[in-house]
N, C-alpha and C positions, 0 to 999 in steps of 0.2 A: 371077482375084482376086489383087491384089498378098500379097505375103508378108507385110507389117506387119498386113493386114488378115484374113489367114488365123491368124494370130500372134494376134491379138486376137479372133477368132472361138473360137480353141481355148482361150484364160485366161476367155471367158466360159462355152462349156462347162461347162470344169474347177470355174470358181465355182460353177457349175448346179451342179453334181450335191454339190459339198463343202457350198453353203448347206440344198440340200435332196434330200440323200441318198433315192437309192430303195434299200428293201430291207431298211431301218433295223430293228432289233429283232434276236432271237432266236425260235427253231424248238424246239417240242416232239418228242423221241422224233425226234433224230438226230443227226447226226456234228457233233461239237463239235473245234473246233482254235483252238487259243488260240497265238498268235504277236506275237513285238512285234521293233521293231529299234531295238535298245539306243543307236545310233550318234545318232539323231535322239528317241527318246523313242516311237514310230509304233507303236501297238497295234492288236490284233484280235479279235475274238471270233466268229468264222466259225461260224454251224449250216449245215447241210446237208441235205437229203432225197434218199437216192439208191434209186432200187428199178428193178430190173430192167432196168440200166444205164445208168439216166437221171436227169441231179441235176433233179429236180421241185419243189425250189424252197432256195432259197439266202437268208439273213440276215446281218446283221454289224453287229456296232457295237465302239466302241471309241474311240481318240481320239488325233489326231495332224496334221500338217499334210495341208496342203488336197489336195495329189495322194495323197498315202495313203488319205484317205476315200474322195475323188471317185476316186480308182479302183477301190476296193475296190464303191463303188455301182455302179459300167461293168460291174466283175465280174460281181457277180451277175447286173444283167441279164442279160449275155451268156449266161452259163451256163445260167440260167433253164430247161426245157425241152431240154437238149442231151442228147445220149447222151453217154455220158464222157470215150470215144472223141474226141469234138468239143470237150468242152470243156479236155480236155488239148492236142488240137491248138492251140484259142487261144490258152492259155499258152503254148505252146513261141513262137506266132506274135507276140504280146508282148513272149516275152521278150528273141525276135531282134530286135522294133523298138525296145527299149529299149537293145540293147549297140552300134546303129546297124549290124547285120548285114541284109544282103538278108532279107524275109519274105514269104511267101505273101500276095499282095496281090489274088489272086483272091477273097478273101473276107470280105464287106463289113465290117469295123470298128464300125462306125456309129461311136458318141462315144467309143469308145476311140480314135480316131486323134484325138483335141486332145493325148493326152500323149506322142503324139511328139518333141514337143519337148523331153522332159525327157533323151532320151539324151546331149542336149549338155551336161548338167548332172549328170557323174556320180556324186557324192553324192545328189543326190536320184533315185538311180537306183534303191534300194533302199526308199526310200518306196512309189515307182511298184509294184513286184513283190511288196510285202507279202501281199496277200490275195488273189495271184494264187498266190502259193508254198502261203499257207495251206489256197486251193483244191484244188490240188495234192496236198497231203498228207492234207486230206480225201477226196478219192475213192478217194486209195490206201488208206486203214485201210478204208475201206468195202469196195473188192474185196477184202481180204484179212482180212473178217471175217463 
């Protein structure tokens, strides 16, 4: 597949998931992280359910441009199901594909590899990692509560 067309595959993604966000809403009786980045205006409202070291299911909403949402939806899927363990590995793996460092690419992406592209655009570098950070910081209050 040409690059213009891989290019165009991943802006339709990206619009997938920002027109119709999975995972949309908030979470009863769990980890609430409320984050935004001031730079661009880019909010979150991250719930979480984490038990017996597994985020069993992940929410968000909030409001900001299109790779903020659309990844903050890629997030939770991913997360979805994962022991914490795993879903902290993603981020780290994220966060090295967003600063354009080598990442573990044994490990399938799925629709999070369309925001790839955003590391060449590094102001919206910090849209991309919003509700990835958020994630982040909810599993940590949870282990250490």
């Amino acid at each position: 597949m040409s690059f213009n067309n891989l290019d165009q595959l991943y802006r339709t993604v990206i619009m997938d998931h920002y027109k119709k966000p999975r995972n949309k809403g908030a979470l009863e009786d769990s980890v609430t992280i409320d984050m935004n980045n001031p730079t661009c205006g880019d909010r979150i409202h991250l719930t979480l359910q984490v038990s017996d070291g597994v985020v069993q299911d992940a929410k968000f909403d909030g409001e900001g441009c299109s790779i903020s949402m659309a990844s903050a939806s890629m997030m939770t899927q991913a997360v979805k199901g994962k022991p914490v363990d795993e879903a902290l590995k993603l981020s780290t793996i994220f966060s090295d594909m967003m600063l354009g460092k080598e990442y573990d690419d044994s490990i399938d992406l799925g629709d999070i590899e369309a925001l790839s592209g955003v590391a060449k655009f590094p102001a919206r570098i910090k849209c991309a990692t919003l509700a990835w950070k958020a994630m982040e910081k909810g599993v940590e209050n949870e282990s250490h509560s």
